[in-house]
N, C-alpha and C positions, 0 to 999 in steps of 0.2 A: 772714316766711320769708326765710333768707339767699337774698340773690344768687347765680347757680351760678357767678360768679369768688369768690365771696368762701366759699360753700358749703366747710367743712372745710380751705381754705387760707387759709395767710398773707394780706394784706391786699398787694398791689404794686403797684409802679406800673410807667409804660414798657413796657419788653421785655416784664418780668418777668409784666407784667401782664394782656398780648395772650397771652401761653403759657398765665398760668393757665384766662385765659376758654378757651383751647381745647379745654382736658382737663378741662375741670367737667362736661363732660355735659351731658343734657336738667337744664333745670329741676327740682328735685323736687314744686313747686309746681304742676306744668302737669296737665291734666285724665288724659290715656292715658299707661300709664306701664308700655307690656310692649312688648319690639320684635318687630317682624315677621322673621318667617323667608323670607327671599328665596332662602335654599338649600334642595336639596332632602334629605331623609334619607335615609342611606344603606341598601340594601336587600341585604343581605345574602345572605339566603337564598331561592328558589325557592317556588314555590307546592306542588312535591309535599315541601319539608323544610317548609315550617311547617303545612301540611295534617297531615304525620305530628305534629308538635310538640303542636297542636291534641288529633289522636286518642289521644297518648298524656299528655297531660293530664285528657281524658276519662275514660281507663281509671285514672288516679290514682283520681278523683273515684267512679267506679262502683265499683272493685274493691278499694279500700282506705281511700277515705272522708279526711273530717275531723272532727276530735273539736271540739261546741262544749264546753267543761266549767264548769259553773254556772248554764246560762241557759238555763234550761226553757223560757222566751220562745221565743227563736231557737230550739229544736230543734221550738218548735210553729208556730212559720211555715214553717219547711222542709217539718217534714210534711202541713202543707195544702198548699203547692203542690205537692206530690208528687215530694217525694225520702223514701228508704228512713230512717227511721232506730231503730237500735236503739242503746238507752242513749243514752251521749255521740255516737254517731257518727254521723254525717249520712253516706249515701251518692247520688248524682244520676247517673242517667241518661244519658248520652250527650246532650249537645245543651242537657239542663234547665239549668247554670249561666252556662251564654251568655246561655238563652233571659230567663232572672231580669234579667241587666244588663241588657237591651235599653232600657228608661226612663230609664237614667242620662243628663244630658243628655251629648251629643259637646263642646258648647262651652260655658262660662259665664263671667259677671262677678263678683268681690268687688269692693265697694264699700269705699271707707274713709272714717272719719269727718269728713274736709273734703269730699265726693263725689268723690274720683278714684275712676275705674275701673281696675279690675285684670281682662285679660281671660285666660281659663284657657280654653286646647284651639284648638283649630286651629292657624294659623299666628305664632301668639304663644307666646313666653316668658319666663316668670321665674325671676329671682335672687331666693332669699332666706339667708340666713346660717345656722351653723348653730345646729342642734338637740341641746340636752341633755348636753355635759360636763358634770362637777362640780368642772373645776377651770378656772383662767384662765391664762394665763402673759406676759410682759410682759417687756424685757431688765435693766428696773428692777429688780420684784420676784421677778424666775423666778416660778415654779411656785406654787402655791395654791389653796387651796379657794376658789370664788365663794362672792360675799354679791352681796347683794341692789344694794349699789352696783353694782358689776360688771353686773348685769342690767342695769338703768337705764342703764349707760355704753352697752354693746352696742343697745340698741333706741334709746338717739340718736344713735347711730355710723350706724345703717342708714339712720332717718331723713335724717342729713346725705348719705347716700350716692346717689349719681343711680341708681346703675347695679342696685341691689334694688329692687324695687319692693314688698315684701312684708316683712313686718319677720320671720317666721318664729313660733316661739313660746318654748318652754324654750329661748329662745338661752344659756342657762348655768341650772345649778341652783343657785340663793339658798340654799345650804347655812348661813347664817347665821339661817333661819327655820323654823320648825319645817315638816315635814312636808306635814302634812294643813293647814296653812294658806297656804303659800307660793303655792297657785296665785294668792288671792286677791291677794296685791302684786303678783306677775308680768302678772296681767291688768289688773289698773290703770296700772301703769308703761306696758304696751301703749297703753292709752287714752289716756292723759298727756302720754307722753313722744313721739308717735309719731301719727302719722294713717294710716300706712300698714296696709292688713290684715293682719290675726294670726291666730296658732293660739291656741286655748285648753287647759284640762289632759285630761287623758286617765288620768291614773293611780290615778281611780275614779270612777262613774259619778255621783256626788255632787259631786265637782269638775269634771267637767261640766257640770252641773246651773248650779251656782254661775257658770262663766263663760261659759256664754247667757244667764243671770240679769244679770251686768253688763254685757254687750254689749247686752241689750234695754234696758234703763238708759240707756248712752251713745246707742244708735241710733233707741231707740223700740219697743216689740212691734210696730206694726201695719209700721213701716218693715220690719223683719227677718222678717217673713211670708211676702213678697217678694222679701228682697233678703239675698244671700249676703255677710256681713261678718265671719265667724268661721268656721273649720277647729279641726278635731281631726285630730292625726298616730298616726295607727293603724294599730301592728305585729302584724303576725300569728305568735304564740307557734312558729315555726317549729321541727322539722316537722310538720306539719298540723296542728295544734291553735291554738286561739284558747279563749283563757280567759277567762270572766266581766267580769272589768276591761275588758279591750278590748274586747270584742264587745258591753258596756253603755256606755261612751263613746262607740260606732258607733254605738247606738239611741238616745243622747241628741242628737248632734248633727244626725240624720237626721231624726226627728223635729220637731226646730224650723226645718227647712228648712236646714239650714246644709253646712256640706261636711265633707268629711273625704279624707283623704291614707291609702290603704290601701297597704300597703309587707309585703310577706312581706321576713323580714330573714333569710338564707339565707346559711351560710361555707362552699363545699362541700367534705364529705368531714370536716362536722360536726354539717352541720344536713340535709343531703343527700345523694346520692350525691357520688363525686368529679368523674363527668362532665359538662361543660355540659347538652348537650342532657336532661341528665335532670332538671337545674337547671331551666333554663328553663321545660320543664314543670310541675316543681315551682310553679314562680312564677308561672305563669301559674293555675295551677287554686287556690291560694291565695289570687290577689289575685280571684278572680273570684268565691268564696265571700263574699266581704267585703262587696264589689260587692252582690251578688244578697242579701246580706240588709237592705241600708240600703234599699235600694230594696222590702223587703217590707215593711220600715218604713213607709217616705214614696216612693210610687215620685216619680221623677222630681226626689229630692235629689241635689246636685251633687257629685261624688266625682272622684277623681284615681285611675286605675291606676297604684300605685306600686312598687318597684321596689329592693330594697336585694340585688345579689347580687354575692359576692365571694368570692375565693378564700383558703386557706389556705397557712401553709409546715408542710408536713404530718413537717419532722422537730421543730418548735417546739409547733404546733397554734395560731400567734398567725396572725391576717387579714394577709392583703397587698391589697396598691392599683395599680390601672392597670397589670394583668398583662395578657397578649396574652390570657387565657382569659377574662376577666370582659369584656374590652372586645367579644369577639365575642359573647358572651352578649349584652350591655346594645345591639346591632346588634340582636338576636332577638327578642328584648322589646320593643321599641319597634316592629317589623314586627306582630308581634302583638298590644299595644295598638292600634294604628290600623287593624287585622283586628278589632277588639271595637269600634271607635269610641267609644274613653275618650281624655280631657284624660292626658298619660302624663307623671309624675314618674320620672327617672335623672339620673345622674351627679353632679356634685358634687369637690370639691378635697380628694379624699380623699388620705389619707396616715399612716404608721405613723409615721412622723420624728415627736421630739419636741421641735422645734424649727425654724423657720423657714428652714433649709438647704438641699444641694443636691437631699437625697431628696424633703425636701416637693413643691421644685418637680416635681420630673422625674415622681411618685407622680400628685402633684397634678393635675399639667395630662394624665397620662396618662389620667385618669379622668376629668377634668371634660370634654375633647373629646371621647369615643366618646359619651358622653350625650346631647352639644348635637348633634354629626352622626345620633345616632340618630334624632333626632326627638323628642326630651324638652320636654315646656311646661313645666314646674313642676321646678326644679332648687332642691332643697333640700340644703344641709351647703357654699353657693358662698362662703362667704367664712368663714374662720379654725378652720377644721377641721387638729388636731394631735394626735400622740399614739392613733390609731385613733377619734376621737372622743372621747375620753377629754379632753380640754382644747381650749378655747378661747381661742389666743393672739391680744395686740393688735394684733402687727405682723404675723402673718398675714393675718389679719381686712381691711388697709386692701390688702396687699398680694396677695390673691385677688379683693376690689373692682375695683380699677385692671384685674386679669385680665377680670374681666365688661364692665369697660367696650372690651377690645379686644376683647370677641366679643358685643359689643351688633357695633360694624362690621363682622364676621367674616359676621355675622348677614346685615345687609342686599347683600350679594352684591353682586355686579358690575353697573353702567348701562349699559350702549353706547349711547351718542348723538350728536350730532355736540362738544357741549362735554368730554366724557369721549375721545375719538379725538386732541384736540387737535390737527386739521391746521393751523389758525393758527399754532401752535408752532413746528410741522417749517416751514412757513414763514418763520417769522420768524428761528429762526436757523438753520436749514440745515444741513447738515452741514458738524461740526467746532468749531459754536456752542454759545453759553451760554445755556442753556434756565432757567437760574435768575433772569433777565432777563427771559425774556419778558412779554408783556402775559397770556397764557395762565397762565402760572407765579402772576405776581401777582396775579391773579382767583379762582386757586384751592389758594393755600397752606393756607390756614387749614382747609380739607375736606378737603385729599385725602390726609391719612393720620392714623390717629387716633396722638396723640398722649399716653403715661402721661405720671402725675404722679407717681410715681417711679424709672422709668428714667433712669439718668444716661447722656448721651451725649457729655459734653464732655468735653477734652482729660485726659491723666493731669496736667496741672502743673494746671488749672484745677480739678480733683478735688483732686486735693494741698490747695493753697490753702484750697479750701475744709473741711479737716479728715479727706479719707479715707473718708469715710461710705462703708459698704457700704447695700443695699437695704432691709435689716434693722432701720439705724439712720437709713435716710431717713423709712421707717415707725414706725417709736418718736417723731420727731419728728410726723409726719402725723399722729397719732390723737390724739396730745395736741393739737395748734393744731384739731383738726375737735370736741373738745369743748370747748375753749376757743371755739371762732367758736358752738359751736349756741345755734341760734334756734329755740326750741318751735314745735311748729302749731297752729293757734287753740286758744284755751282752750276746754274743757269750757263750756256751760252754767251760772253760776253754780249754781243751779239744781240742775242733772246732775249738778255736781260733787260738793255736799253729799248729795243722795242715794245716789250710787256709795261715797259716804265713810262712809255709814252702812251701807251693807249690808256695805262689810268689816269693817265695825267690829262690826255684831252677829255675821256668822259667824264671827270669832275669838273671841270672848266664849260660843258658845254649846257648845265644846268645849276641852278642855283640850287641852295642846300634845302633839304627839308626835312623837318624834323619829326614828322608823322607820318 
């Protein structure tokens, strides 16, 4: 395992060298690897608006229902526990889809295959990358369809990264592979390239099937009985319906004890009404059906109340990012997750910019803060989300990291004690003195402000000098020197390895390739 001075930087000496060890982060090597939330979330709104929020999520649910469509399964669990349903549509009770989550647990662990823990819900959270473009973008080669190298790069980018602790899952689609096999590389490159926990496929309940199949391979059946090491990212066919595919990857992962990420994916005033409050409810009674059926599955498997809601520009009909309306929404949700006592998935570095500019940032961090202030544990799309999701660029990707690592500090809030007051300071130099002298100052350079590894703050001649580089192209060089330094995490099991090797090998061989 790299060193966290050597971890995705240059190698230095000196100065150079005492800067890098300060901005490497935690170890990625160390046991706990989600920081604590020392601040508190922000509360938005009142007990008699989220009481109404509540009721009229309710009355979604009673008076107009959600459609399972495919899965006679689900529409017969529903109807034993006693919700209405005729045909496709599940209708509940006032009170009944609350009642259903009640088992889910409030807090859990995923385990990753060195044993770090990953903790999900309470006052932890995590970074993981994003999920699902089908293209990459780079200052190199611009714009492209991923392959499957690209996947690989991205799950040991995160790997090298302190500041994820989860490596995510579809971090890009291996459009270089067919179809109905791709999960299979994607989930081994997971296992390989990467110790950290992963998502597995979702995009039909047979690739599901297949990557708890290789998870129990790498981790053991009776291990995984147990112990939560594998997620599925599961959207709900918004508005109210949930289709076969989704709502069978929800039963497969539920079933083998494992989690899953339930996300209503909501544009409003295309998937919704145009107004929040009508959103919110939307979103709340959506994710709570998702909820209430994994749990009729397997009660008490580990699930994430997720959370994708965003606004429209309604003379285009394309999504916008980190608007004043989505950010008070994503406040609402998260009062209301922790009113249901779920692990709650929001925000993220979203952005319509297709390219690493001034809109990503400004998009970017307007989204990814209302999330972490809401009270979000499980922040998925935190690093190299471009183009509305639509591409996954490089120099994003290192340059949303370095973001997480200023609000990993952002995170642990304020000390006051007597070494944080610094009265020895104000003593020693007085007023009109040089505080960057003192004994105080020098005991606590190195902590007392967190420090990027891409921000440049020195001089314009010493910028100059060095070539001009904007942030862009300090990151172009980042990503390349963080794959050139990676160091795998322990190998597979000889063993494990050969066996993992064969199950992919027979399930491509036992279907011919498809390309849609």
């Amino acid at each position: 395992m790299a060193k966290p001075e050597t971890a995705g930087r240059t190698v230095r000496r000196g100065r150079s060298a005492r800067v890098a060890s300060r901005t490497a982060g935690p170890d990625p090597s160390a046991g706990l690897h989600t920081p604590r939330r020392r601040i508190p979330p922000y509360e938005l709104l009142d007990d008699e608006a989220l009481d109404r929020l509540e009721a009229h999520a309710d009355w979604i649910l009673s008076e107009i229902g959600v459609e399972f469509r495919g899965d006679d399964e689900a529409l017969e669990l529903f109807r034993t526990a006693g919700a209405e349903v005729v045909g496709v549509r599940v209708r509940f009770e006032p009170g009944l889809a609350r009642q259903l989550c009640l088992s889910a647990p409030s807090e859990f662990t995923m385990y990753g295959r060195d044993g770090r823990r990953v903790e999900i819900g309470g006052d932890h959270v995590v970074f993981t990358p994003t999920y699902g473009p089908p293209f990459v973008a780079d200052l190199d080669e611009g714009r492209r369809y991923a392959t499957i190298e690209d996947f690989r790069n991205f799950v040991k980018l995160t790997w090298m990264s302190p500041w994820l602790a989860h490596s995510s899952g579809t971090v890009c689609e291996p459009v270089d592979v067919p179809v109905n096999k791709r999960h299979l590389d994607m989930v081994d490159a997971h296992l390989r390239c990467s110790a950290k926990p992963f998502m597995g496929a979702v995009t039909a309940p047979e690739r599901a099937t297949d990557s708890i199949a290789m998870a129990r391979i790498a981790f053991g059946a009776e291990y995984m009985a147990s112990h939560c090491v594998i997620q599925g990212n599961v959207n709900v066919n918004s508005p109210l319906v949930w289709d076969d595919t989704m709502s069978g990857a929800l039963k497969v992962y539920a079933g083998a004890n494992q989690g899953c990420l339930i996300s209503p994916f909501i544009i409003g005033g295309g998937m919704g009404p145009v107004t929040q409050p009508a959103l919110i409810a939307q979103a709340h009674a959506e994710a709570m059906t998702g909820i209430a059926l994994t749990q009729l599955v397997r009660p008490g498997a580990p699930m994430i109340y997720g959370n994708f809601l965003t606004t429209m520009d309604l003379k285009s009909g394309a999504p916008t990012f980190g608007t004043a309306e989505s950010t008070l929404a994503t406040f609402a949700i998260g009062q209301l997750a922790r009113r249901l006592g779920m692990p709650f998935r929001c925000g993220g570095h979203y952005t319509a910019s297709k390219v690493a500019d001034a809109q990503a940032m400004q998009e970017s961090a307007d989204a990814m803060t209302p999330g972490l202030l809401a009270g979000s544990n499980f922040i998925l799309q935190a690093a190299g989300w471009l183009e509305g999701g639509l591409t996954l660029g490089y120099e994003k990707f290192v340059m949303d990291a370095d973001r997480c690592g200023m609000l990993h500090r952002l995170l642990e809030g304020l000390i006051v004690d007597d070494n944080e007051l610094g009265a020895s300071a104000f003593s020693e130099a007085g007023p009109g003195g040089n505080y960057l002298a003192t004994a105080h100052t020098m005991a606590n350079f190195e902590t007392a402000n967190f420090e990027s590894a891409l921000c440049d703050t020195r001089s314009f001649e010493q910028w100059s000098e060095e070539g001009s580089l904007d942030m862009a192209q300090r990151a172009n060089q980042q990503w390349k020197q963080m794959l050139a330094d990676y160091e795998p995490p322990p190998p597979l099991d000889p063993a494990v390895g050969r066996e993992l090797q064969a199950f992919v090998d027979d399930r491509k061989a036992a279907v011919p390739d498809a390309w849609y």
